[in-house]
N, CA, C and O of each residue as an XYZ file, in Angstrom:
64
protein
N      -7.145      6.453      6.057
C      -7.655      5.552      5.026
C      -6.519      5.087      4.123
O      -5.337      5.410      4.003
N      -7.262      4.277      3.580
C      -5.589      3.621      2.628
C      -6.028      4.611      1.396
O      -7.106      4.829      0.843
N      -4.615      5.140      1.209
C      -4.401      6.176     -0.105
C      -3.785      5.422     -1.422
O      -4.185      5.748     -2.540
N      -2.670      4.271     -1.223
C      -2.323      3.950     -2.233
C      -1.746      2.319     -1.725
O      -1.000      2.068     -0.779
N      -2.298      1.476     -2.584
C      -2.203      0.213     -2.260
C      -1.133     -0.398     -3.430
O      -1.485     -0.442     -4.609
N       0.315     -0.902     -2.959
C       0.825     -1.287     -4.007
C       0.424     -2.598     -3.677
O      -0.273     -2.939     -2.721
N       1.384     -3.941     -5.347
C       1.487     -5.002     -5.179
C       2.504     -5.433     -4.316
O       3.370     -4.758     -3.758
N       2.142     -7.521     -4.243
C       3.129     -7.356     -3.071
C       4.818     -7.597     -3.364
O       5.726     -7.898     -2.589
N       4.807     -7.313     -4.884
C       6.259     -7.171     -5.005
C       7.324     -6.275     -4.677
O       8.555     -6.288     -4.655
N       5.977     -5.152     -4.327
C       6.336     -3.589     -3.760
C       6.487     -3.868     -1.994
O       7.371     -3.384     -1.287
N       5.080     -5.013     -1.420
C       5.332     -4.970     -0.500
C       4.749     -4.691      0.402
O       4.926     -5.272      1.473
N       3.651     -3.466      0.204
C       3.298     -2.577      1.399
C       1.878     -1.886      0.910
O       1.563     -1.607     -0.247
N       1.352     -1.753      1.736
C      -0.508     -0.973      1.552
C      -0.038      0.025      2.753
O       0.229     -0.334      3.900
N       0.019      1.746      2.094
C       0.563      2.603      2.883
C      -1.252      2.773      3.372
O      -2.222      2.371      2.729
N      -1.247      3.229      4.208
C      -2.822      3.761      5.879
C      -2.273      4.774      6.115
O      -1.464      4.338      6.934
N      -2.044      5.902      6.040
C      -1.728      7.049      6.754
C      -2.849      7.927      7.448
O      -2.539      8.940      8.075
């Protein structure tokens, strides 16, 4: 499941 969703200045929506 997605645990931590940054913005997209960060870039990335970690799914582990």
């Amino acid at each position: 499941y997605i645990k931590n969703v940054k913005p997209a200045s960060q870039g990335c929506v970690t799914d582990e």
